[in-house]
C-alpha positions as a Python dict, from the first residue, in 0.01 Angstrom:
ca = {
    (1, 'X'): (0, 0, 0),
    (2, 'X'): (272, 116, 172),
    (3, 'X'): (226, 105, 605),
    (4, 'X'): (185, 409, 796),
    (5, 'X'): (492, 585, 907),
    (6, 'X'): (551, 513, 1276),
    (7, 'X'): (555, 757, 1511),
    (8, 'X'): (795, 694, 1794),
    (9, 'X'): (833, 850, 2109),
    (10, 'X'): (1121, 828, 2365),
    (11, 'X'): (1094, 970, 2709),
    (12, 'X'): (1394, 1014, 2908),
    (13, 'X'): (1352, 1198, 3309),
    (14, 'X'): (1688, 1427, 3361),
    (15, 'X'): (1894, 1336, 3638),
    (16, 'X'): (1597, 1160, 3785),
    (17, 'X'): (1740, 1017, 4130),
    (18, 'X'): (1942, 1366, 4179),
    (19, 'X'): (1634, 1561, 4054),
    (20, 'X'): (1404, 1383, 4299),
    (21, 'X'): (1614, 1401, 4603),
    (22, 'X'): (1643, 1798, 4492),
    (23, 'X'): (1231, 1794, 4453),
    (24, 'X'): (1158, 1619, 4799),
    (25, 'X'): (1456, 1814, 4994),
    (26, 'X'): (1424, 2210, 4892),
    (27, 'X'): (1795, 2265, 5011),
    (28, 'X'): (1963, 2055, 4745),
    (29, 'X'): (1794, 2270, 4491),
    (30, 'X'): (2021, 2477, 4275),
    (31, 'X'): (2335, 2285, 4415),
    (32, 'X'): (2554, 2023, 4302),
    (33, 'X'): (2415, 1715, 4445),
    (34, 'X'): (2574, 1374, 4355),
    (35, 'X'): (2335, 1064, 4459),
    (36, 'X'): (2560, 771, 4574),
    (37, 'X'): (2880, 747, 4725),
    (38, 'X'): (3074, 919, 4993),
    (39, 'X'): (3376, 1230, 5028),
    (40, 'X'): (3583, 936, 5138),
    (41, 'X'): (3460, 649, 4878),
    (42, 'X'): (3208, 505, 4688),
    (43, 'X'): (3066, 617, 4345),
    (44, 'X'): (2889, 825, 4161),
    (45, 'X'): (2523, 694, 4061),
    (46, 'X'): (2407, 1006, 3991),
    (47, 'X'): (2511, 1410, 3929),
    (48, 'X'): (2245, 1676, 3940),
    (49, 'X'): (2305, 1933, 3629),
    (50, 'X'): (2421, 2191, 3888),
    (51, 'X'): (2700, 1917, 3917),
    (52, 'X'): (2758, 1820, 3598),
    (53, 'X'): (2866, 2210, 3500),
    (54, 'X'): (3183, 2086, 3715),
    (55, 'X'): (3193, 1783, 3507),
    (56, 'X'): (3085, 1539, 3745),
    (57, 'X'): (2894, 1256, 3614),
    (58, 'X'): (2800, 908, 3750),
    (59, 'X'): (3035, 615, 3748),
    (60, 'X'): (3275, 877, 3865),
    (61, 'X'): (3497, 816, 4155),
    (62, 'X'): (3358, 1029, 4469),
    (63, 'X'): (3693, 1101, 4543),
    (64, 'X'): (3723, 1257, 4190),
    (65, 'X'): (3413, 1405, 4167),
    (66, 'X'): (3458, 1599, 4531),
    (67, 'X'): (3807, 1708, 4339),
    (68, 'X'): (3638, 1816, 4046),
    (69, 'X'): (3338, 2024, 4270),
    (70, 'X'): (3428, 2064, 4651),
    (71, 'X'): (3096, 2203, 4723),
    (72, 'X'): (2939, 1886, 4603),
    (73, 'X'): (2688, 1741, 4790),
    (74, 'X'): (2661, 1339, 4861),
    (75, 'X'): (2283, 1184, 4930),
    (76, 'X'): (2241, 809, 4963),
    (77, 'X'): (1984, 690, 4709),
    (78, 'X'): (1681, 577, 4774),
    (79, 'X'): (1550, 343, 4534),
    (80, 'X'): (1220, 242, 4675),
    (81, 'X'): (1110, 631, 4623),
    (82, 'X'): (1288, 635, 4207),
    (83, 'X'): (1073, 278, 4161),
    (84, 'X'): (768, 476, 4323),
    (85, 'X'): (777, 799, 4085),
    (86, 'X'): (829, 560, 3797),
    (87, 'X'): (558, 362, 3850),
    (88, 'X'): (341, 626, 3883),
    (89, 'X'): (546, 825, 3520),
    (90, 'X'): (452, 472, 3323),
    (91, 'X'): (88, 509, 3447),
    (92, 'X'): (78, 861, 3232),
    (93, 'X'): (204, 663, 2953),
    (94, 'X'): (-41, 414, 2963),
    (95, 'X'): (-331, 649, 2906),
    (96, 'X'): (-226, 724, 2597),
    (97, 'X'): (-64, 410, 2459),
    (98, 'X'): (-47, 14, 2592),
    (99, 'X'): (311, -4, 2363),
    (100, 'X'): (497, 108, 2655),
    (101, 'X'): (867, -21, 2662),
    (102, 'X'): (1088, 91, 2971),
    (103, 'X'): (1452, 82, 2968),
    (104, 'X'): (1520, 149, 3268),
    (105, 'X'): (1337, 304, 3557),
    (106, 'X'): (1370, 663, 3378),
    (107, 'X'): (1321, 611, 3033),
    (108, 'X'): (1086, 421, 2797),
    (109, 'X'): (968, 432, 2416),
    (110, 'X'): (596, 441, 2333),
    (111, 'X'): (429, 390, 1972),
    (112, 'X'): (186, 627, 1960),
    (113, 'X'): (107, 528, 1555),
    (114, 'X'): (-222, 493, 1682),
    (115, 'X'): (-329, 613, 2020),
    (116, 'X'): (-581, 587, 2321),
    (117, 'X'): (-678, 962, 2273),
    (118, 'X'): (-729, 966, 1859),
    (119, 'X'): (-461, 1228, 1872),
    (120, 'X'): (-250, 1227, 1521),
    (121, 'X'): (17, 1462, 1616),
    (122, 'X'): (279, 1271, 1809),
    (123, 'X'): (447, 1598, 1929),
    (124, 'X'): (124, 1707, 2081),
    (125, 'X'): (93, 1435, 2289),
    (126, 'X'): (475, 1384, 2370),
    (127, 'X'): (461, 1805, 2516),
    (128, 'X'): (108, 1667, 2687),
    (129, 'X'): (302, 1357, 2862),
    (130, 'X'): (587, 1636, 2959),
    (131, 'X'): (349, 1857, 3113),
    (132, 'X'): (164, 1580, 3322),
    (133, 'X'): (492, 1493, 3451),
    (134, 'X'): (593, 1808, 3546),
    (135, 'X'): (243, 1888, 3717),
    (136, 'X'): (189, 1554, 3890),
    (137, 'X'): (537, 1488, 4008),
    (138, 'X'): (724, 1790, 3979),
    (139, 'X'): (983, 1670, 3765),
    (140, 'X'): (1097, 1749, 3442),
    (141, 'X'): (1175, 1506, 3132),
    (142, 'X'): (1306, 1560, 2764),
    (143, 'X'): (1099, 1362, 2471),
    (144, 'X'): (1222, 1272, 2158),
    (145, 'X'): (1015, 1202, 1843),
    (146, 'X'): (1049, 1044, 1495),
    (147, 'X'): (925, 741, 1305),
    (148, 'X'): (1178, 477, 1505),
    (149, 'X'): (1365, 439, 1841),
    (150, 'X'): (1718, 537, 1689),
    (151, 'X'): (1621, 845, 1619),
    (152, 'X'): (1366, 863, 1909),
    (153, 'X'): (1623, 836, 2135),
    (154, 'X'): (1880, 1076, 1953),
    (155, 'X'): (1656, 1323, 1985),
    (156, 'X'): (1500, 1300, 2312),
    (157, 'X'): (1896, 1391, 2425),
    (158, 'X'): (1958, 1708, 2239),
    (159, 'X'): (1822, 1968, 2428),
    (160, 'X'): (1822, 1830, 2762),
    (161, 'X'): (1717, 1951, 3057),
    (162, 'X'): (1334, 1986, 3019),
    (163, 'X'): (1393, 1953, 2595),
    (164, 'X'): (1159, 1864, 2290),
    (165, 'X'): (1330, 1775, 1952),
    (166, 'X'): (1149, 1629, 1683),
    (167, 'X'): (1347, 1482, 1363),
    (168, 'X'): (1105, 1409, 1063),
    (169, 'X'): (1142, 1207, 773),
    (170, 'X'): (1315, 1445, 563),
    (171, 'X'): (1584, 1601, 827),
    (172, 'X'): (1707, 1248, 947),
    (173, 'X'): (1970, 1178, 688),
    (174, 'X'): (2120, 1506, 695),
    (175, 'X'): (2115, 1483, 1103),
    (176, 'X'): (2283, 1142, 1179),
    (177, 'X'): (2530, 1241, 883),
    (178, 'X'): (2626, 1546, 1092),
    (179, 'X'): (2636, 1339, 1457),
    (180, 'X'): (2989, 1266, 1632),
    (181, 'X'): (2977, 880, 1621),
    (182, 'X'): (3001, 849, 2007),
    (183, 'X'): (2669, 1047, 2002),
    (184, 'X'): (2519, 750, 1818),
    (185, 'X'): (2307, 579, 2068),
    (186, 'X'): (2463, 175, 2038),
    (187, 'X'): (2779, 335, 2032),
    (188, 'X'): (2987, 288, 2316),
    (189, 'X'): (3348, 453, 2456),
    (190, 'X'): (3528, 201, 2296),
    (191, 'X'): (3356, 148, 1977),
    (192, 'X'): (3379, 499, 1898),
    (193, 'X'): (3779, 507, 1960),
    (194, 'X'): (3840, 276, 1717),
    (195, 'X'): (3616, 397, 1455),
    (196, 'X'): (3779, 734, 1515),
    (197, 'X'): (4095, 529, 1470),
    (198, 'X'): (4014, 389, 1134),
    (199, 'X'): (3900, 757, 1038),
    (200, 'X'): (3481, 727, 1067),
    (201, 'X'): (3396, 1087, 1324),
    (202, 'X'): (3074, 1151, 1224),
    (203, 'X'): (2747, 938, 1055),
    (204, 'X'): (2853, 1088, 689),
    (205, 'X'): (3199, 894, 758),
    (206, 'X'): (3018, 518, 871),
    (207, 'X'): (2789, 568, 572),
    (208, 'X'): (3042, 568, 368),
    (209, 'X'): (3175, 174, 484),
    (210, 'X'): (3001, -125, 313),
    (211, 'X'): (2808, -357, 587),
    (212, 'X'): (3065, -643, 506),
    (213, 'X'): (3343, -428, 606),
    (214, 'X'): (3104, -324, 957),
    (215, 'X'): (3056, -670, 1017),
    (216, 'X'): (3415, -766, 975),
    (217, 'X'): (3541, -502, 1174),
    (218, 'X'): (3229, -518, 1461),
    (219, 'X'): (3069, -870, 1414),
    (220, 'X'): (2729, -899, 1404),
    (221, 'X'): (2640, -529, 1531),
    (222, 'X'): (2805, -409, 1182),
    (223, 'X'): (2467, -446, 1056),
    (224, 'X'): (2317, -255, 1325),
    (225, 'X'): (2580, 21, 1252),
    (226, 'X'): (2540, 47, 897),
    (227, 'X'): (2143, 70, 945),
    (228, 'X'): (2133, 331, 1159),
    (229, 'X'): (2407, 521, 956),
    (230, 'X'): (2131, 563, 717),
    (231, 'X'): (1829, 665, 991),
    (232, 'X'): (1701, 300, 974),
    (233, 'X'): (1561, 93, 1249),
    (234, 'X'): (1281, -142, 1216),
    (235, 'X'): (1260, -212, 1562),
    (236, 'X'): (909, -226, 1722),
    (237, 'X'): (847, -146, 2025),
    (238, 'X'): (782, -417, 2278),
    (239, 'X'): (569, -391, 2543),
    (240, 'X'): (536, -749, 2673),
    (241, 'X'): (975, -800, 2598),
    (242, 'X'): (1038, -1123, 2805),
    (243, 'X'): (1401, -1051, 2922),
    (244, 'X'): (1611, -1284, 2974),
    (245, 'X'): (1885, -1120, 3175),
    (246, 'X'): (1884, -809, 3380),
    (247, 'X'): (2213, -667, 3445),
    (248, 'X'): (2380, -311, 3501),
    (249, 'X'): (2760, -241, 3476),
    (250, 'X'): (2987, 87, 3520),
    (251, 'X'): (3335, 199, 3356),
    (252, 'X'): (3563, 433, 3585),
    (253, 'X'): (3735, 710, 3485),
    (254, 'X'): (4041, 585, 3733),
    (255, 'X'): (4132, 175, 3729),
    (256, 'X'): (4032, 61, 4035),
    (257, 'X'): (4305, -143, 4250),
    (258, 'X'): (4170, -202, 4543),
    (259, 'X'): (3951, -429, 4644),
    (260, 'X'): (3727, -230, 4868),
    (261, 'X'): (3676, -9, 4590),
    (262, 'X'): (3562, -303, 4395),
    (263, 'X'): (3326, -422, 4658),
    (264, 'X'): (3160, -53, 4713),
    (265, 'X'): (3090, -74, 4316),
    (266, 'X'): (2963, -411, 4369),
    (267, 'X'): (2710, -300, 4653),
    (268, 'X'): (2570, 31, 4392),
    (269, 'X'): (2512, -295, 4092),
    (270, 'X'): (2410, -524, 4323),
    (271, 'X'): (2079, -230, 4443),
    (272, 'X'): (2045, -148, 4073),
    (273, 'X'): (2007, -524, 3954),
    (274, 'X'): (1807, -639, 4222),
    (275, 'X'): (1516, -289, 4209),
    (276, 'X'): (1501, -400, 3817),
    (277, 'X'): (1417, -760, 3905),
    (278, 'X'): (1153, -633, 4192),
    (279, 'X'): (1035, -374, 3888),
    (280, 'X'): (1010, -667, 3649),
    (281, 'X'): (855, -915, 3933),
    (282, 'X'): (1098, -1186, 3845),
    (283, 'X'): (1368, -1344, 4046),
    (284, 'X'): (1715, -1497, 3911),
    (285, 'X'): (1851, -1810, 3914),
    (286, 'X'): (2260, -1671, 3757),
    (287, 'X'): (2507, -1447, 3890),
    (288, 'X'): (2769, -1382, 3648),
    (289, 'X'): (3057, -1124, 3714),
    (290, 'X'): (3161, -873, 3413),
    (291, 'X'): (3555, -767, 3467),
    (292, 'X'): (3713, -544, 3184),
    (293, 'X'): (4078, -478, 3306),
    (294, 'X'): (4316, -149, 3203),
    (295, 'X'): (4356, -307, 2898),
    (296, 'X'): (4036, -361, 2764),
    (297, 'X'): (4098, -752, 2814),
    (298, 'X'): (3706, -883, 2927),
    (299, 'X'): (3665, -1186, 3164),
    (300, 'X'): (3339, -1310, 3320),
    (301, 'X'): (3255, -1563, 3607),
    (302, 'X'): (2882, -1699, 3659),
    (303, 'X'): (2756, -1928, 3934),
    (304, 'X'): (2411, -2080, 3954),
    (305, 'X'): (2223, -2146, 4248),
    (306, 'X'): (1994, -2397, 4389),
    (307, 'X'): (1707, -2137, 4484),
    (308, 'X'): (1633, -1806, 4324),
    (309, 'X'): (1714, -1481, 4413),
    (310, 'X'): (1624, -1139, 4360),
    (311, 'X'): (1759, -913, 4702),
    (312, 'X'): (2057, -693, 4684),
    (313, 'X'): (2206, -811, 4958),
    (314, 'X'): (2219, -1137, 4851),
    (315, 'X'): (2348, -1048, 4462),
    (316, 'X'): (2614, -853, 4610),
    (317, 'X'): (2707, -1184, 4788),
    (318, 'X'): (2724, -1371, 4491),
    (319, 'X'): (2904, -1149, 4307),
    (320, 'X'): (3180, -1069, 4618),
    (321, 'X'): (3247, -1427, 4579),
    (322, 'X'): (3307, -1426, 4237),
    (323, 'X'): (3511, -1134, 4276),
    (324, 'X'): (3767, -1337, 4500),
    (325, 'X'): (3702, -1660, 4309),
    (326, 'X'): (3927, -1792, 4224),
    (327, 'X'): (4114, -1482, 4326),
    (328, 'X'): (4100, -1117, 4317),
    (329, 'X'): (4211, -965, 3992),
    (330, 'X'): (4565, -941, 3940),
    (331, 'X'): (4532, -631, 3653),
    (332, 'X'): (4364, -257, 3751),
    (333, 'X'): (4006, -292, 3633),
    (334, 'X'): (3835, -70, 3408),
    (335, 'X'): (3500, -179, 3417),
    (336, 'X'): (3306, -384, 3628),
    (337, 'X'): (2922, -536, 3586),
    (338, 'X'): (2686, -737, 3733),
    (339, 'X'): (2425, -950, 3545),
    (340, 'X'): (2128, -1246, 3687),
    (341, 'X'): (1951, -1458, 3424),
    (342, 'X'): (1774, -1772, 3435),
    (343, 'X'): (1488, -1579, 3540),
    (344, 'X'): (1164, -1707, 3649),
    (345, 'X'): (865, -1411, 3649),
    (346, 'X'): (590, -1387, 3930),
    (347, 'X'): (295, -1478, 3644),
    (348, 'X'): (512, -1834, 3626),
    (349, 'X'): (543, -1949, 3957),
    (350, 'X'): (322, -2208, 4123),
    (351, 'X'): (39, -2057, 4397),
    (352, 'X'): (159, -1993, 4728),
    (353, 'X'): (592, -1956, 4568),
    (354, 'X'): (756, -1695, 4780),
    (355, 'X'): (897, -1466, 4543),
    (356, 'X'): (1192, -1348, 4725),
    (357, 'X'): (1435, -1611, 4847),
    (358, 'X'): (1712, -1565, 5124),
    (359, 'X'): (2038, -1783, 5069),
}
């Protein structure tokens, strides 16, 4: 007997930080509002759509992005308030389904094959979730459904803002075959140029290489890529995920040179990191350093510490150091990341262990 065919839903909030700092401050509605940054300096975490019709988008340059929209408006984020409104997002999900997995503070899968409310029809209760997001915080998200997360996730991203797609069984071939391959979520800027260089555009062309030649060309991931080529994912999702790392990295449209520039990216990681650790009630033991110069050469530099960790001020420390150790980069860089591991999670430490640890 064959199983039941999953049904897979994938939430995703648009522009979340932007789109509460327009919902709790009525005069950034209906204007370009960029969360993050400065005129002067800094970067882009976030672009309301208003902003993104100038093509503004986050890991941008402020510099650039004021360039690109002069009437753009800068807020400083406020990450306490995005943790709060996701918190209180994943409690909606959890009435209807304990197979919850977040992502990230605005997006998360849930299984709804079976379901708290006996509903069968996973596109009623995806529109249901949208609604009682929309009514209890006043923010709009786009779902996507199908019967796994590829395609989940695919879909919850073409019709954004405030969008519903819903890819069954029998229009998934004929959809990723007619997807632009850096539409393919697992696909990044780089992978995508060179498949475009060796001639694969869309899903018909990758389904048309053999998964020896994907794993040749891609390592490991080939098989990943030649799955999904063909609308198959078996992943499940997971709920209880122990993660080992937590990490969060940006690539900028213009090398960076400078080192204050560096260090301002640094700071923006260093907030992001450290609200996923307090999200995930763990703390970090690892700082490692992700540098990807102008040309595309990758070089990383850990340290481990005697205590734990899990403040931004005291990741962005870390990672400074690392930054100058042993000495600034010599090349433009590209991209630069920040990642903690060795974790140890709140339900594992001893009674009476402070969670968060100055150093």
């Amino acid at each position: 007997m064959n199983p039941p065919i999953r049904k897979i839903i994938h939430i995703d909030m648009d522009a979340f930080y932007a789109s509460v700092e327009q919902r709790d401050h009525p005069e950034l509605r209906g204007k370009p509002v960029a969360v993050g940054g400065s005129r002067a300096r800094g970067v882009v975490a976030a672009a309301s759509y208003e902003a993104r019709k100038f093509g503004v988008f986050s890991a941008m340059a402020s510099k650039i992005a004021q360039q690109k929209c002069p009437s753009l408006i800068f807020v400083k984020p406020r990450f306490e308030v995005y943790s709060a409104v996701s918190r209180q997002i994943r409690e909606i999900f959890h009435q209807y389904t304990d197979l919850v997995e977040p992502l990230s503070l605005d997006e998360a899968y849930l299984d709804v094959t079976e379901n708290k409310i006996g509903m069968p029809s996973a596109s009623i209760i995806a529109k249901e979730i949208k609604a009682r997001i929309q009514a209890e915080t006043n923010l709009t998200a786009s779902a996507g459904v199908s019967f796994n997360k590829f395609l989940a996730k695919i879909a919850s991203d073409l019709n954004k803002p405030n969008g519903f797609t819903l890819i069954t069984p029998d229009k998934a071939a004929d959809l990723v075959a007619g997807l632009a391959i850096e539409k393919f979520h697992g696909i990044g800027k780089v992978t995508a140029a060179k498949m475009q260089r060796m001639g694969i555009a869309t899903g018909a062309d990758l389904r048309q290489r053999s998964e020896a030649e994907l794993v040749r060309q891609f390592g490991k991931v080939g098989h990943y890529y030649f799955r999904i080529a063909r609308a198959e994912d078996e992943r499940l999702v997971q709920p209880h995920r122990i993660r080992k790392s937590v990490g969060s990295e940006r690539t900028f449209e213009e090398d960076l040179i400078a080192e204050e520039d560096m260090l301002e990216r640094l700071q923006f990681l260093a907030q992001e990191v450290a609200h996923d650790l307090s999200r995930l009630q763990t703390t970090a033991k690892t700082v490692t350093l992700k540098l990807k110069y102008f040309d595309f050469v990758q070089q990383t530099r850990s340290k481990t510490l005697v205590g734990h960790l899990n403040a931004a001020d005291a990741i962005y420390t870390v990672a400074r150091d690392l930054l100058r150790t042993p000495q600034l980069p010599q090349y433009p860089v590209r991209l630069l990341g920040i990642s903690v591991s060795n974790l140890l999670y709140a339900h594992d430490l001893p009674p009476h262990y402070q969670l968060t640890l100055d150093f």
